[in-house]
Structure formats: structure tokens, C-alpha cells
C-alpha positions in Angstrom: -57.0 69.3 2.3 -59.4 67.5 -0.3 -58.8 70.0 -2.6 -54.3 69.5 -2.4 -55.2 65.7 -3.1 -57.2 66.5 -5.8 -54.5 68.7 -7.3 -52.1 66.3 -6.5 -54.0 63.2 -8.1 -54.9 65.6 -11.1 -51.6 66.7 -11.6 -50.4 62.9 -11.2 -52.7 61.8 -13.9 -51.2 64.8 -16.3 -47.5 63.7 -15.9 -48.5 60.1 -16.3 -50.5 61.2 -19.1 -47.2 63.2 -20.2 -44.8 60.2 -19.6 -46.8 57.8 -21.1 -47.4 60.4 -24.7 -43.8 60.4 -24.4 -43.3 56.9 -24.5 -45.4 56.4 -27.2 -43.2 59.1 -28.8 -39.9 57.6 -28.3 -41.2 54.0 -29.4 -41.9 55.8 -32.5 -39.3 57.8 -32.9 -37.3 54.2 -32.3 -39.4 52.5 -34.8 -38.8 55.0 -37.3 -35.2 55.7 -36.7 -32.9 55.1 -40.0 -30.3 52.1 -39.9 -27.9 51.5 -42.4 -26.2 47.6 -43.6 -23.8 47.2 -46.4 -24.6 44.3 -49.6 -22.0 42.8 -51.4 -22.3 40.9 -54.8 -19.4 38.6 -55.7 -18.6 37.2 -59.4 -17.4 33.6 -58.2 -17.4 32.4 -61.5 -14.8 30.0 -62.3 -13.1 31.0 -66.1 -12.8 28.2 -68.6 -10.5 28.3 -71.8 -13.5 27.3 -73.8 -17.1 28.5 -74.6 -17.8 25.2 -76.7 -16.1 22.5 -77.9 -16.8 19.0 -79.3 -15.8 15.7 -81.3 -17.1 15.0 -84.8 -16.6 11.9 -86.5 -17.9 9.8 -89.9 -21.3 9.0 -90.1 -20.7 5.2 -91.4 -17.4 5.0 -89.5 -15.6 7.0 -87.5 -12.8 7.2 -90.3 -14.0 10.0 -92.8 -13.1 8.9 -96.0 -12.3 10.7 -99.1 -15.6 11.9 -100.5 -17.2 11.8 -97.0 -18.6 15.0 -95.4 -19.3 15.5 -91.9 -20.6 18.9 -90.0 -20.2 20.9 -86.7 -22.7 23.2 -85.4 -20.9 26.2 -82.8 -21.9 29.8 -81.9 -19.5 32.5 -82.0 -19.4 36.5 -81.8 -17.7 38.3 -83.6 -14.2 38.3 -81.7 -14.5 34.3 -81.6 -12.7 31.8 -84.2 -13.3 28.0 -84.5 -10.1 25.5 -83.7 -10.8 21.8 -85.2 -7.8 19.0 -85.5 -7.9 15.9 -87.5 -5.1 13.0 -88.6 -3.7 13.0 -91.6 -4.7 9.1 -91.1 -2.1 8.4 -94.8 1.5 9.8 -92.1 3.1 9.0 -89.2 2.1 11.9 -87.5 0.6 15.0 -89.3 -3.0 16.4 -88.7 -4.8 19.1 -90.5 -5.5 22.3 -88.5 -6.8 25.8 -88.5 -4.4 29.1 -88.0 -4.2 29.9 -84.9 -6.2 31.2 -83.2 -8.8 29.4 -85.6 -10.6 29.8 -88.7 -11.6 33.7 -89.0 -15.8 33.5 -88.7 -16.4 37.5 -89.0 -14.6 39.9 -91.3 -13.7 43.6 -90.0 -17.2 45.2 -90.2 -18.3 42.0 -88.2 -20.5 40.4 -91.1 -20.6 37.1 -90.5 -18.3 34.5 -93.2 -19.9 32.2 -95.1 -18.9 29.7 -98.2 -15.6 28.3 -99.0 -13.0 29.2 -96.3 -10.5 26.1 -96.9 -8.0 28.8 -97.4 -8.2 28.6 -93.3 -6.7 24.9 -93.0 -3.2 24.2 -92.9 -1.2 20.3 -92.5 1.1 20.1 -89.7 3.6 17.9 -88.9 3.3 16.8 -85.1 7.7 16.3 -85.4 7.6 13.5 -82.6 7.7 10.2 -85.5 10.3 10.4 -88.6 8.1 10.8 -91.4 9.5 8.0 -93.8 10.5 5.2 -90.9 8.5 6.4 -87.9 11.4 6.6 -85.6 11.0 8.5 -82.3 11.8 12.3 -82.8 11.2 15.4 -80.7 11.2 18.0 -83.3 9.0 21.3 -83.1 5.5 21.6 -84.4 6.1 22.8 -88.1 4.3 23.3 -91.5 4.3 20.9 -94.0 5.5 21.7 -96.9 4.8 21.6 -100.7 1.7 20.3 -99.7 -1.7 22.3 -100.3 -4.1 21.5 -97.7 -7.1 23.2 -99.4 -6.9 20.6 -102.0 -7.5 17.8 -99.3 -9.5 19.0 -97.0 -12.9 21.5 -98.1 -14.5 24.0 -95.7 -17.5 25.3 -96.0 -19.1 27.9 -93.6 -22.8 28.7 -93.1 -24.5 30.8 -90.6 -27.8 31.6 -88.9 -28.0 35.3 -88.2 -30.9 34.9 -85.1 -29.5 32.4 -83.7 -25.7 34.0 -83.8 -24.4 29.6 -85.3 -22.3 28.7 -87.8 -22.2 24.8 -89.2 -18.9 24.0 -90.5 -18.7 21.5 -93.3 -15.9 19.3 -93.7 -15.2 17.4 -96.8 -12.5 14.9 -97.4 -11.4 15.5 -100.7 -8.0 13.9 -101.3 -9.8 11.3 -103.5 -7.4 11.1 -106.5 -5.1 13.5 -105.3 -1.3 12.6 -104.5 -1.8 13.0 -100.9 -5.4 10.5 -100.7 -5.9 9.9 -97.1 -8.8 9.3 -94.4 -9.9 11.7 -91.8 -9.5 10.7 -88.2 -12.4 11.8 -85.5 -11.5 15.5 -84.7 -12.6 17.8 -82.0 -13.1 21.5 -82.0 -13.3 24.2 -79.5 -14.2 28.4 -79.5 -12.7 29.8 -77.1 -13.9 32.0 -74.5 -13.9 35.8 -75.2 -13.8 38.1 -71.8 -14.4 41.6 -73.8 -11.6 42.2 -74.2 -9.1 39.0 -75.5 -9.7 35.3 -76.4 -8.8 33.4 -72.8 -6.3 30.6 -75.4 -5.7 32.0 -78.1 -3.4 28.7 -78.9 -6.4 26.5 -78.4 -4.7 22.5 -79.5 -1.1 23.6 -80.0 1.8 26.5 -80.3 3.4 26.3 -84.0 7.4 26.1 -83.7 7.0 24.4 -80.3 7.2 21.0 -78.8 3.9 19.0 -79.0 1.6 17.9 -76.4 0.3 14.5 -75.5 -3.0 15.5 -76.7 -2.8 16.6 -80.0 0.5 14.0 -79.9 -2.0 11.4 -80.1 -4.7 12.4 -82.5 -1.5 13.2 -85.5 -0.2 10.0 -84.4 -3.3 7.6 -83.5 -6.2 9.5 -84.9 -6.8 9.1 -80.9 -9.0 12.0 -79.8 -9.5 10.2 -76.6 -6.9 13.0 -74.0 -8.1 15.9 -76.2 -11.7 15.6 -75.7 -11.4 14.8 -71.8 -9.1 18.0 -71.8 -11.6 19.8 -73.1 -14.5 18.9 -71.3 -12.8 20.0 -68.5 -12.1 23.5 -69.7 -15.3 24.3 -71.2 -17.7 26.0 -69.7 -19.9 29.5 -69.9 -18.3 32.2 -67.9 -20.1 35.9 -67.4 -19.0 39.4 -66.5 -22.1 41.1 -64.1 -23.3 44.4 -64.6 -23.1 47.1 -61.5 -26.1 46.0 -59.3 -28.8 48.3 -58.4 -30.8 47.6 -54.9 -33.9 49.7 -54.0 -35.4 49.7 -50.6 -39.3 50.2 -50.7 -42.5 49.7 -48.7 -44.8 47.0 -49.7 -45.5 43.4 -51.1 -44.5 44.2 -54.8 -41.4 44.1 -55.9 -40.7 47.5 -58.4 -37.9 46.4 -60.6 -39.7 43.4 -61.7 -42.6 40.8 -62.3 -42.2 37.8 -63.0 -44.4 36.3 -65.6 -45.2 39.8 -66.5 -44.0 41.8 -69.6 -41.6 44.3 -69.2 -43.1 47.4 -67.8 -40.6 49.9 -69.6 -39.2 50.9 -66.6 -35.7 50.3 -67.0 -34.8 47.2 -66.6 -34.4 46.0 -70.5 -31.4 48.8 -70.4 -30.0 46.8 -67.8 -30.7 42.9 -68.7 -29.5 43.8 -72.0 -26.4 46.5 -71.6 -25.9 46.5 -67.6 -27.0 50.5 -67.6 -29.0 51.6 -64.6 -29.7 54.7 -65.3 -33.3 54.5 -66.4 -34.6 52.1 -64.0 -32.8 54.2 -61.2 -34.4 57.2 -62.2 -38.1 55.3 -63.0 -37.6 54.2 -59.3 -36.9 57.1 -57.5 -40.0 58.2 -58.6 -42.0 55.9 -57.4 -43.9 56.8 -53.8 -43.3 53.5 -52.3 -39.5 53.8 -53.0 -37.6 55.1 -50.0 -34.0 54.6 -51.7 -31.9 53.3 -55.2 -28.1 52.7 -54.4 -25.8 51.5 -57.3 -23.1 48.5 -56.1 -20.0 49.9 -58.5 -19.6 51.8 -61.7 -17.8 49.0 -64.2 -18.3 45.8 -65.6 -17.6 42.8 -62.7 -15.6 40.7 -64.1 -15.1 36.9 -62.1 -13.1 37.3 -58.7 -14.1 40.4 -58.4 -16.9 42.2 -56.1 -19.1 45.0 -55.5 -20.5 46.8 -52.5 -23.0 49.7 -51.2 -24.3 50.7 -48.2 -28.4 51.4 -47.7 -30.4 52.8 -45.2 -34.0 51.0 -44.3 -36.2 51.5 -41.7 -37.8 48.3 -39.8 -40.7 47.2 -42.1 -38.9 48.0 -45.1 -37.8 45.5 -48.0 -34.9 45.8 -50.7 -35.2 44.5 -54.0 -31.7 44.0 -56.4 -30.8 43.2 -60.3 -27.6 43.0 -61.5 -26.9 42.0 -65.3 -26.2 38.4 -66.8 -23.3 39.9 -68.9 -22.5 37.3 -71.1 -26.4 37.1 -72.3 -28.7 39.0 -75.0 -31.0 39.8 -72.0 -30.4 38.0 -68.8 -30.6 39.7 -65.3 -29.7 38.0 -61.4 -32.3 39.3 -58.9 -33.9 38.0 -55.4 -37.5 35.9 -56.7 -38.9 36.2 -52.9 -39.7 39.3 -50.9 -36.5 40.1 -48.6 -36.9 42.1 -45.3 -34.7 45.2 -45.2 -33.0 43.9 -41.9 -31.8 41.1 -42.8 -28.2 39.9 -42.8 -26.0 37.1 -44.0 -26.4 35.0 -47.9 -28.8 36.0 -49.8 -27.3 33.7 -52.8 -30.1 31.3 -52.4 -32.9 33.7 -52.9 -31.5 34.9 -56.1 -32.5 33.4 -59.6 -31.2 33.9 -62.9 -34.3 35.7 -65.1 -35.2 36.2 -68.8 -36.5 39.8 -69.5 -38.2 38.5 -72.7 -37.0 41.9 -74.0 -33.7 40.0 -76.6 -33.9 36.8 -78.7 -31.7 34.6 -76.9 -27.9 33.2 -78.2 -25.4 31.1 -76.4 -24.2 33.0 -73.4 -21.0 34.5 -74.5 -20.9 33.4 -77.8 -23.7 35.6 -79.3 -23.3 38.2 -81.6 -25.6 40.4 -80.5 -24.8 40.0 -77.4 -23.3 43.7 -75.8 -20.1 41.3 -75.1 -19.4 41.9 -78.5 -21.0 45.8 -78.8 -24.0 44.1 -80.2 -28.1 45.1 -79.9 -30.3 42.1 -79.2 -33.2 41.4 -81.8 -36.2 42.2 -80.0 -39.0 40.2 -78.6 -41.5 40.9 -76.2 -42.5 38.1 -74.1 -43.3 37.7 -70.2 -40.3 37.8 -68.1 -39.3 34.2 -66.8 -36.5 32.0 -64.8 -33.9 31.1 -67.2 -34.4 27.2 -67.8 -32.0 24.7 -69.4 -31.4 25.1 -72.7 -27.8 26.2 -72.7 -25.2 24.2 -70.0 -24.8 27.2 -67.6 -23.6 27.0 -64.2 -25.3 26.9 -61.0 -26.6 30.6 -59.8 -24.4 30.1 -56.3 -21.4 29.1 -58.7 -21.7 32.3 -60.3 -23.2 35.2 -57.8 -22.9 35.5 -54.0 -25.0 38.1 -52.4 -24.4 39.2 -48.5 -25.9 41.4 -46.4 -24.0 42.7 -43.6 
């Protein structure tokens, strides 16, 4: 009998022993078992006509008067053109103005233009006053003729090559001439350039068409008052992103990147500077604390549009993500704080907007060695850094969303 209940009780203990091995078992099996969630980036960037624009004026008075010079400082790529307007202030309503869409700033191997370009300004007659009593008329923009608005009005370009600007210099020169008059305050504008097309190529006005009560004003009134609020409300920089990359790895260091480090070589200037993954994706899958790279689309993102990939994680694991600043000479959007693998919802306000120190910056979208415009940024190598305020950009959660679902 003594020895049944000390089989019994030993056999007991084995299967206990047994059940609780295979507990421990399935908990790890369980803790180890793969799980998949999908992350989306968004471009929620809102387009503007305009990259840049301004107001220039006389430096005594706002009138420029023959002999006076006055300057505007813009940045532009290669596919970008300058638009300025100014009164005629001696008419009823003519202004001087560029051809559309602006005066030409690169020539066809994409050299900058510098010196003389007055060739590029033209008079216009506005058509809504009659030119000798100043009656009411509602006549289509036209021409003047037999009047040669290079003789009036001198251009000059210069350019800095690093910096990707161009100062225009605008001399009164009627003095003497038949056609003496002042200058008016003037506005200018570049439009924006999406990679493909200008976004207004018509930036003040449509020649052969009915005016508009902003340039109305300015050939009228030398009244740049409706232009420049019309403006400032379409200007603004805009940005394409590139396809994003998101790794899932083990650890408290993030692999793509370090900030206030230099760049490692590990991919991630290809991608901050021409959105191509390839390199870092390869660099990472190398790596023994990387347990997967997944690429969020295959093209450019241009705004209102979005990208998407699924990843598999394990609990414990974390994911890290870049996606190019497109519009830039080096800009990437990644997450600044470690983000656990199992985590779902907006990640928008985790992500910053970083400098990969690899590129000398220009004006977002306006740069001409920007990819934008199929150029190659000038190198540098500095440590990689947030993005601070020396260009107007918008907000990163006006630009990017990032879910996890």
C-alpha cells in the first residue's frame, strides 16, 4: 500500500512537473509568437501657388524715381522664374511686367543668368481706364505699343551659387526719356515648382484677358495693398516625401539615426538627399539587432496622397522610420523618441523634421541643388540635428501624419 502512494505521489509530482514545463512553454511560445500592424504615412501638406513672394519699394519714398534703384533677394531652381509688377506711375493704368511665366533665371543647361536681362520686362496696359481721359473701360490686358520697356526700366540679375539666390536690381531709368515716369511699390512672387510644372504659371495676370482687382489696382493706384494680401495667402513651402522605410529592432538605439551624431554612412544621406532606400535597407538588414526593413511605397508622395506597409514585431520589440523631406537638399521626417513595436494610433507627434548635415542647405523647394530639380547637394559634414527656423516651413503635423494600426 505505501509503496502505490508513493508511486502515485511520484508520478503526481512528474505530471505537475510536466504541466507546469509546459506552461512555461506555452507562455513562451506566446511571448514570442509574431504579430503583424500596418503604418501609414500621409502628405497633408496644403499646396500654395507660391514658394516666395514679396513687396519692394524706394528707399527715400516709396515712389522709385528715375535714377533710383531698389533690389529683391528670391531663391529659385532651375524650373523657377521671378514675376514682379510695378505702375507706370506717368498713365492711367499701365504697369511694367515680366513674360509670363516670369523673367527666365536659368538657361537650358541650367547655368544660372546673370547681368542685364531688361530684355525680360514688358509695359502693359491694364485696359480698364481710357488712356488719354481716363474714362471707365473693360478692355483686355494688352501690350503697349511703340514703347520700349528696356529703355525705362533696367534689370539686372546676380546670383549666389551655394546659396541657390538671385538679387534682382531694378533701376528707373526713364530720366530724359519720352516716357519719364516713377515707379510705384511692386510685389514679386516664384512660384511653386511640384517636379514636374510651375503650380501658376500666370502668376499677377493672363495677357489678352480681363484684369483682376489686384493688379487692377497697382496699374491704376500704384496700390499694391489686395496683391500683397493675395499673396501672403498663397505662399507657402510645400514638399513631396520620399517612400518611407520602418525597421523593427531590439534595443535602446535607434539604427537609422543619431541625433547629434555625424552620419554613420549607413544609408541614410541616399535617402535625406534623393529619397533612395536602398542602401540603408540593405546596411540594416545586416545588422543583428534588426529583426525586419519594410518600405511604405515605391514613388515620390506627393501632398494628399499616402503610403502604407504592414510589419511584424514581437512584444519587446521597437520600430524606427525615415521618410525624405523632398523639397530639401538633405532633410529627413523620423520618430526622435523610442516607439514600442505594439503600439497603435498617431504617431505624428513623435516625429521631427531632421538635418542629416550631409547637403548645404537652400530654400526648401526653391534650391537648385535640390533633387527637386535633378540636382546634387554641396557637401558638408556636420552632426545631424532638428531642423530650426531659418526658412518659414510649416508645422511637422501640417505636413506628415503617421498611424499605426
Amino acid at each position: 500500500m505505501k509503496k502505490n502512494i508513493l508511486k502515485m505521489t511520484t508520478l503526481g509530482i512528474g505530471l505537475v512537473s510536466i504541466f507546469g514545463l509546459s506552461s512555461c512553454d506555452d507562455n513562451e511560445m506566446m511571448m514570442e509568437s509574431s504579430m503583424e500592424k500596418t503604418i501609414t504615412f500621409e502628405n497633408i501638406v496644403a499646396p500654395k501657388d507660391f514658394v516666395e513672394s514679396g513687396s519692394f519699394q524706394g528707399i527715400n519714398t516709396p515712389v522709385i524715381m528715375p535714377g533710383e534703384s531698389v533690389s529683391v533677394k528670391f531663391s529659385a531652381g532651375k524650373a523657377q522664374s521671378l514675376m514682379f509688377a510695378t505702375m507706370y506711375g506717368a498713365s492711367k493704368d499701365w504697369f511694367f511686367a515680366s513674360k509670363q511665366p516670369g523673367i527666365k533665371l536659368f538657361d537650358t543647361t541650367g547655368n544660372a543668368i546673370t547681368g542685364d536681362v531688361s530684355s525680360e520686362v514688358l509695359l502693359w496696359d491694364n485696359g480698364t481706364k481710357d488712356n488719354t481721359t481716363g474714362t471707365a473701360q473693360s478692355n483686355p490686358i494688352a501690350q503697349v505699343p511703340s514703347v520700349n520697356a528696356s529703355q525705362l526700366v533696367k534689370l539686372n540679375l546676380s546670383y549666389d551659387i551655394v546659396k541657390s539666390e538671385f538679387t534682382l536690381m531694378i533701376t528707373n531709368t526713364s530720366g530724359g526719356t519720352a516716357n519719364e515716369t516713377p515707379l510705384s511699390p511692386g510685389v514679386w512672387a516664384v512660384s511653386n515648382y511640384n517636379g514636374s510644372q510651375l503650380l501658376n504659371s500666370a502668376p499677377f495676370f493672363t495677357p489678352n484677358a480681363l484684369s483682376n482687382p489686384e493688379i487692377t489696382d497697382i496699374a491704376q493706384m500704384g496700390d499694391i495693398t489686395k496683391m500683397v494680401t493675395k499673396l501672403n495667402a498663397n505662399t507657402g513651402i510645400m514638399t513631396g516625401l520620399s517612400p518611407a522605410l520602418v525597421v523593427v529592432y531590439r534595443g535602446d538605439k535607434n539604427p537609422i539615426s543619431e541625433l547629434g551624431q555625424l552620419d554613420s554612412g549607413n544609408g541614410l544621406k541616399e535617402v535625406a538627399q534623393s529619397g533612395n532606400v536602398t542602401k540603408l535597407q540593405n546596411t540594416l538588414k545586416s545588422l543583428p539587432n534588426v529583426k525586419g526593413v519594410y518600405i511604405a511605397g515605391n514613388a515620390p508622395v506627393a501632398p494628399g496622397n499616402k503610403v502604407m506597409t504592414n510589419f511584424s514585431y514581437t512584444l519587446g520589440d521597437k520600430i524606427a522610420y525615415v521618410t525624405m523631406f523632398g523639397f530639401s537638399n538633405d532633410w529627413f521626417y523620423a520618430n526622435e523618441l523610442n516607439i514600442d513595436a505594439n503600439t497603435t494610433g498617431d504617431l505624428t507627434s513623435k516625429t521631427s523634421l531632421f538635418d542629416s548635415g550631409t547637403g548645404v542647405n537652400q530654400y526648401p523647394g526653391a534650391g537648385n541643388r535640390q533633387a527637386l530639380f535633378g540636382g546634387t547637394p554641396q557637401a558638408e559634414s556636420i552632426v545631424i540635428s532638428k531642423v530650426g527656423t531659418l526658412y518659414p516651413l510649416p508645422a511637422v503635423k501640417d505636413v506628415i501624419k503617421v498611424t499605426i494600426n
